[in-house]
C-alpha positions in Angstrom: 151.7 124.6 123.0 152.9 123.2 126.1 151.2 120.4 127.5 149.6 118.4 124.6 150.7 115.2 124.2 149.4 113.9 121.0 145.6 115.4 120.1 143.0 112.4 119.8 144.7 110.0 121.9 141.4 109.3 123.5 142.2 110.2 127.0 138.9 112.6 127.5 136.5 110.5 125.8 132.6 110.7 126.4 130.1 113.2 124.8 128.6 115.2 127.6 130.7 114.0 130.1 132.6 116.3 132.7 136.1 116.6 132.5 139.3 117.8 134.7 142.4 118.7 133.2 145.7 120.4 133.6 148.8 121.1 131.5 150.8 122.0 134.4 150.6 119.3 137.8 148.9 120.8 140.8 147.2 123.9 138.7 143.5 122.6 139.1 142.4 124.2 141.9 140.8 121.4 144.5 137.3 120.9 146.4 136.4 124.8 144.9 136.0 126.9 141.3 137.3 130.1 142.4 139.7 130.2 145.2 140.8 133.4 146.7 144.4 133.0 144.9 144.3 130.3 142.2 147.6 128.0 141.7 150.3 129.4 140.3 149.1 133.1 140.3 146.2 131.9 137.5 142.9 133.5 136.8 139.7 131.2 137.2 137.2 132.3 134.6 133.5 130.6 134.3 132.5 130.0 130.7 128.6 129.5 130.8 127.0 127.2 128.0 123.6 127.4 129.5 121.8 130.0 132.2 122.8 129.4 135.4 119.4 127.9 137.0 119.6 125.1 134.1 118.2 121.8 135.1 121.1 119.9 136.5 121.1 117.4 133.5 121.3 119.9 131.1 123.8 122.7 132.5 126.7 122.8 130.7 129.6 125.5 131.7 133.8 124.8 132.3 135.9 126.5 134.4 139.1 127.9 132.7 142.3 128.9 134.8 144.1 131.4 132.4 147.2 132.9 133.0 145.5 136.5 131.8 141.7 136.5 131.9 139.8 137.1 128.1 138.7 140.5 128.9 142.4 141.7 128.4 141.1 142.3 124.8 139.6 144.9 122.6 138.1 148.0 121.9 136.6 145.9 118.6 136.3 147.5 115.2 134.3 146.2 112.5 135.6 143.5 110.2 134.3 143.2 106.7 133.6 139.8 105.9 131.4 140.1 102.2 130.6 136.2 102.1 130.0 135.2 105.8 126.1 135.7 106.4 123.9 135.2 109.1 120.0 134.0 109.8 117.4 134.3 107.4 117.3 137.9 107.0 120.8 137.3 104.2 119.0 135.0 102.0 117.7 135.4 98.6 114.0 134.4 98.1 113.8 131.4 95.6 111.2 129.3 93.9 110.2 126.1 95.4 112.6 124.1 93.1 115.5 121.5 94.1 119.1 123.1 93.9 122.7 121.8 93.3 125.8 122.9 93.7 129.0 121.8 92.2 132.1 122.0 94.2 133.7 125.8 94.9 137.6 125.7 94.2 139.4 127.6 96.2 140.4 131.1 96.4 143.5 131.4 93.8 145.4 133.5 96.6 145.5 132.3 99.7 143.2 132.5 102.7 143.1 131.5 106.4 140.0 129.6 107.3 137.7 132.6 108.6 139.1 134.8 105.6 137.8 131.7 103.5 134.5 131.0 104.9 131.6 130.6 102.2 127.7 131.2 103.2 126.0 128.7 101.2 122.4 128.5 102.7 120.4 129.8 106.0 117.5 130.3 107.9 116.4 131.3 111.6 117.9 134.3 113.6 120.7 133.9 115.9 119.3 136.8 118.0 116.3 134.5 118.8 119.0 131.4 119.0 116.8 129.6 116.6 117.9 128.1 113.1 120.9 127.0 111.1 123.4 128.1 108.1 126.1 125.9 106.4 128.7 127.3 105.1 132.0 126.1 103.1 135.3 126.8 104.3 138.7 127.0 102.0 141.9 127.5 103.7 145.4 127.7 102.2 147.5 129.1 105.0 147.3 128.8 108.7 145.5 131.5 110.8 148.5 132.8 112.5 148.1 135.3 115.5 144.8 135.1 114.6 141.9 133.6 116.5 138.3 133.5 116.0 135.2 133.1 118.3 131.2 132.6 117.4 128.8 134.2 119.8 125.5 133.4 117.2 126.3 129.8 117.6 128.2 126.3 118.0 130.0 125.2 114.6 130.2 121.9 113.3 132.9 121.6 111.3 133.1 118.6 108.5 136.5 117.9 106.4 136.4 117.1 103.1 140.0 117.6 101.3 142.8 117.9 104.1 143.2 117.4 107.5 142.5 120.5 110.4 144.4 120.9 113.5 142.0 123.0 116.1 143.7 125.1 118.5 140.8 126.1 121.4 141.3 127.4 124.4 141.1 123.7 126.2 143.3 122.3 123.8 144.3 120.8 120.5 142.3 118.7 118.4 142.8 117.2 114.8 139.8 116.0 112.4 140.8 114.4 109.0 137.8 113.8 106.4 135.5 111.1 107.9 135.9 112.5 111.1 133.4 115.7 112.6 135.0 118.6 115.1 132.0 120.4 117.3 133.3 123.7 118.8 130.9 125.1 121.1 129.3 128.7 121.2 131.4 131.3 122.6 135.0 129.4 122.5 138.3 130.7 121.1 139.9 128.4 118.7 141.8 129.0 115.5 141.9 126.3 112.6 145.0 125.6 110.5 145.8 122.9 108.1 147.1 120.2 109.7 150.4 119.8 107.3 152.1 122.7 106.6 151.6 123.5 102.9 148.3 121.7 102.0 145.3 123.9 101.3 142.2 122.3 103.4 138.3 122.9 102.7 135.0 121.3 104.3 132.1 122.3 105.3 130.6 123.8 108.3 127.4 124.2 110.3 126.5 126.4 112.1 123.4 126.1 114.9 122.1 129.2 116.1 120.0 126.9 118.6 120.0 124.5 121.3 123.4 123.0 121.5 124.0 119.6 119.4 123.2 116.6 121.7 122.7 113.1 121.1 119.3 111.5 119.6 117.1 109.7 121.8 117.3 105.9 120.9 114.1 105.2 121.5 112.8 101.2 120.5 116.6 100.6 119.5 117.6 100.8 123.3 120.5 101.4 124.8 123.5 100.7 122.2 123.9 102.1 118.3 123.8 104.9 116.5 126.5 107.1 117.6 128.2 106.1 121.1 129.2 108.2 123.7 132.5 107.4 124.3 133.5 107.8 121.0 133.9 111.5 121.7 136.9 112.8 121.6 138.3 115.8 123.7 141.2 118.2 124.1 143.7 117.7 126.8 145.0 121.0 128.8 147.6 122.8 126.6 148.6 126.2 126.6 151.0 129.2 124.6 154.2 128.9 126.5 156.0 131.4 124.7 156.9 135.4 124.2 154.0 137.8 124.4 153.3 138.6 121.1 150.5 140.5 119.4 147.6 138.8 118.0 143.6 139.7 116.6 140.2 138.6 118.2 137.7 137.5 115.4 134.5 137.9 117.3 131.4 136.8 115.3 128.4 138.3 117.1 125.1 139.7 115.7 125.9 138.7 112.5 128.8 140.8 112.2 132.4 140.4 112.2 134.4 142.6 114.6 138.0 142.1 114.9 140.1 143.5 118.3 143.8 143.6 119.4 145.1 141.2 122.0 148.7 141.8 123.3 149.3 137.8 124.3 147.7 134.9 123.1 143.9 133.9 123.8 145.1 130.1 124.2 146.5 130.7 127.7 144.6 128.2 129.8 146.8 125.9 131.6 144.5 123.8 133.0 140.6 123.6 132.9 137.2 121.3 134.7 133.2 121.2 133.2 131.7 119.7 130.7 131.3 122.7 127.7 134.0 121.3 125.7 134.5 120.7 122.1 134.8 117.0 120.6 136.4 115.6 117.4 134.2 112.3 116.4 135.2 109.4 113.9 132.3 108.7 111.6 133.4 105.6 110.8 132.7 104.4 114.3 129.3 105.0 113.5 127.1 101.8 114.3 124.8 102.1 111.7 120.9 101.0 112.0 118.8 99.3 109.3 115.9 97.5 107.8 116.6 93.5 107.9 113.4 92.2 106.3 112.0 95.0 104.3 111.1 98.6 103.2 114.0 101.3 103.3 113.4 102.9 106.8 113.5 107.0 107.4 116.6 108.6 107.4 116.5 109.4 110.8 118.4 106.3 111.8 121.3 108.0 110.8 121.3 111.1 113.2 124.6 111.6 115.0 123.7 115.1 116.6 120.7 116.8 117.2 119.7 120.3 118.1 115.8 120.2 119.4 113.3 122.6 118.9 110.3 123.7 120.9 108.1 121.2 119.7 109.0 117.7 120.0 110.3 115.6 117.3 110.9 118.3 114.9 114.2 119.6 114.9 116.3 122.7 114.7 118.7 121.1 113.4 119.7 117.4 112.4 122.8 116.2 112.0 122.6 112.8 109.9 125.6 110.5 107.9 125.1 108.1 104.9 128.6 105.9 105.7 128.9 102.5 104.4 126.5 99.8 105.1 125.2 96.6 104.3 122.1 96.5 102.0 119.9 93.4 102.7 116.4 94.2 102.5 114.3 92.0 100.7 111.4 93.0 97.8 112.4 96.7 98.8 113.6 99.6 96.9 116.9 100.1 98.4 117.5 103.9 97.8 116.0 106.7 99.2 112.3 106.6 98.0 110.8 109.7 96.2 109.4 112.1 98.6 108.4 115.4 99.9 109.2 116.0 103.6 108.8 118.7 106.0 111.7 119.4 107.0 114.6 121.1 104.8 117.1 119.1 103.4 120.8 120.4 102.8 123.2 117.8 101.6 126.5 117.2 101.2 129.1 114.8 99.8 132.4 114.1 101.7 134.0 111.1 99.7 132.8 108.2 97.0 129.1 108.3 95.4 125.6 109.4 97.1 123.3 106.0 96.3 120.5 107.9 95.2 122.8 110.5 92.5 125.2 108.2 90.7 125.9 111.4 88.3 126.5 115.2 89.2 126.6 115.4 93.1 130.1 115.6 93.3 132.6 115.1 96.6 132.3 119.1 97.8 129.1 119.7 96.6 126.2 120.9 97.9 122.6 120.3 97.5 118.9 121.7 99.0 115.4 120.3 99.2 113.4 122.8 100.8 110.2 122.0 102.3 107.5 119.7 100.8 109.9 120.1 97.5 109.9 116.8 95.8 113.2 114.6 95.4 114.6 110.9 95.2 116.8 109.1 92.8 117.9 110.3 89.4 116.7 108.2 86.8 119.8 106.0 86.4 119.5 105.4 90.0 115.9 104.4 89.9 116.1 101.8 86.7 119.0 100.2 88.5 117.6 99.8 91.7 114.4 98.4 90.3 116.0 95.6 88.0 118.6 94.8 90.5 119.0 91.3 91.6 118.5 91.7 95.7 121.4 89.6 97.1 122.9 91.3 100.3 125.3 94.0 99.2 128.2 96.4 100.7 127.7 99.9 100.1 131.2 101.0 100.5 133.5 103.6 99.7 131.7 106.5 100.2 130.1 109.4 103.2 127.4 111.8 102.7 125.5 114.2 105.3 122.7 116.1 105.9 121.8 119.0 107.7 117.9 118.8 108.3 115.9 121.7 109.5 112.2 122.4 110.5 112.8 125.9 108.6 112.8 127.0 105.5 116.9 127.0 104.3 117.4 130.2 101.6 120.6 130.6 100.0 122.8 133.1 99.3 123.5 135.4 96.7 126.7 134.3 96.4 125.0 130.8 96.3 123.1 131.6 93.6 124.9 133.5 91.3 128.6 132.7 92.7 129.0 130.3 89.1 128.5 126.8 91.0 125.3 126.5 90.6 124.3 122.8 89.0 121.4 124.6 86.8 120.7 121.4 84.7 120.2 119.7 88.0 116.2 118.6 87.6 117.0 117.2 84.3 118.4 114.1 86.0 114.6 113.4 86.4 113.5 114.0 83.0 114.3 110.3 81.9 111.4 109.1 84.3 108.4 107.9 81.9 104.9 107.0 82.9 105.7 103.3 83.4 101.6 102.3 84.4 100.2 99.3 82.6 96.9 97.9 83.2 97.3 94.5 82.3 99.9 93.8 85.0 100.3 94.9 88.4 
């Protein structure tokens, strides 16, 4: 790629922000989008996030300058693809019972990361750009000549063993676990491990709704949670070299289709707007808590949130459990035991989850559907209540949750794929009927 200095160095920085950029001086065209002859014999193509008519603060769309525009592509063909699903229609009805998975090794012959993609659980329709799936991904070789778009929504993608280097069409990006990659709807990329050799896997979600945006702060005002500026963009880069033949991955209705391309999709040499994709460091997180009492709602930690029609309950929400400092006085520390209205999927990046010392394991997965009860295993309960409450670091470890106002269903290949924790309730069967009369 010519034109990328290193990826991350923090040049384009600031989520929603509008950006100009250009891998070759002087080819960004100046004071218009589409002049009659673009620089350097480039095509200007419009790459729309949003309709046109908008509002102003929410209009997202970039202007690309290509040296061949995308539509040199095709006729697509369909391309099977047995374990990528889509919307609720692919799920499997279940009972209303909490779920577990344990981690899902990876292929034993090797596959690029689209070829590798796992649908773990779902809901919505991307037709009515409404819900959300997660799905795993396991890569053991690079993509290749091989690129791959998602018309049915934005993907989120979320390391967990291996660092990714992101080729899109405005650039290169690189996320390592503890750090988040957001690739909006509609744009190429391809996704390769980032040292030649290493197998890579993660998880991804994918939001078939309004685009990810940042939570409203509300009483905490105008500083915490996730910060702007610590968004992370591509720079201009672009494939220099011989015309060579490559495939179109095009996910679109829920189906794979697959096209010929006789040069390479990541041709833009330079690029302005503000539909771009980001790479985000957890760990600059600034995390929110209780400093008297009571463990506060989850919420605090949203990074990313993908509204819904009615207010406060989400599509989707994207929330983090990173380390943090536990001070709350007289209070249950953990997660309390609850049933919420919202669906909860989690998953486990590194270290221990607080409220499951034993069996959620680092590339797990787990799911509390709606108004299904859930807290602390037992273990995790009697510790909590006996321990003494000095302030203490909870270190070492990052967990995430994808929450959504719809129902999530699995897969059959979730369900009967072998990774499915089926002793998982029994962490609560330890819990005993602790009332006594005689004290309070």
């Amino acid at each position: 790629m010519t034109g990328t200095a290193s990826p991350n160095d923090g040049r384009h920085c600031g989520f929603g922000n509008h950006f100009s950029s250009e891998a070759v001086a002087a080819a960004l065209p100046q004071g218009r989008n589409s002049p009659q002859r673009p620089p350097f014999g480039l095509y200007a193509e419009l790459l729309s996030g949003t309709a046109f008519t908008a509002p102003r603060h929410g209009n997202q769309r970039t202007w690309l300058y290509r040296r061949q525009p995308s539509v040199r592509s095709g006729p697509y063909a369909p391309h099977a693809h047995a374990l990528l699903k889509t919307g609720a229609r692919d799920g499997v009805d279940i009972p209303p019972d909490p779920l577990r998975w344990h981690p899902v090794p990876l292929p034993p012959e090797p596959l690029d990361f689209v070829d590798g993609l796992r649908t773990m659980v779902l809901n919505g329709d991307p037709d009515m750009q409404q819900g959300v799936a997660v799905h795993l991904y396991g890569a053991g070789k690079p993509m290749g000549q091989r690129a791959f778009v998602d018309v049915d929504g934005e993907l989120l993608l979320i390391p967990q063993e291996g660092a990714i280097r992101v080729t899109t069409e405005l650039g290169v990006l690189l996320a390592a676990p503890g750090e988040i990659l957001l690739l909006p709807r509609g744009m190429l990329f391809k996704v390769d491990p980032a040292v030649d050799g290493r197998s890579v896997r993660g998880y991804v979600c994918e939001n078939y709704g309004a685009a990810f945006r940042l939570p409203e702060l509300g009483p905490i005002g105008s500083n915490g949670l996730a910060n702007t500026r610590d968004f992370v963009a591509p720079v201009a880069a672009y494939d220099d070299g011989p015309a060579q033949s490559w495939e179109l991955i095009r996910k679109f209705g829920g189906a794979l289709w697959r096209a010929p391309a006789a040069a390479s999709p990541f041709n833009v040499v330079a690029w302005h707007g503000n539909l771009v994709p980001y790479v985000y460091d957890t760990r600059r997180f600034n995390t929110i808590g209780s400093i008297s009492f009571d463990h506060p709602d989850p919420s605090i930690f949203t990074v990313l949130t993908s509204p819904s029609d009615t207010p406060g309950w989400a599509n989707c929400d994207f929330v983090i459990f990173p380390p943090r400092w536990m001070v709350a006085e007289d209070t249950f520390r953990p997660p309390w035991y609850h049933r919420n209205v919202m669906s909860e999927c989690m998953g486990l990046v590194h270290g221990q989850y607080d409220a499951k010392e034993q069996g959620f394991l680092p590339g797990g997965l787990s799911l509390h559907n709606s108004m299904v009860p859930h807290g602390p295993d037992a273990d995790a309960f009697d510790k909590a209540s006996a321990a003494e409450l000095a302030p203490r670091k909870l270190d070492d470890t990052l967990a995430f949750m994808v929450e959504s106002r719809w129902r999530l269903r699995p897969t059959a290949f979730a369900l009967n794929g072998g990774h499915l924790d089926r002793s998982y309730a029994d962490c609560w069967t330890p819990l005993q009927d602790n009332f006594k009369v005689d004290r309070p």
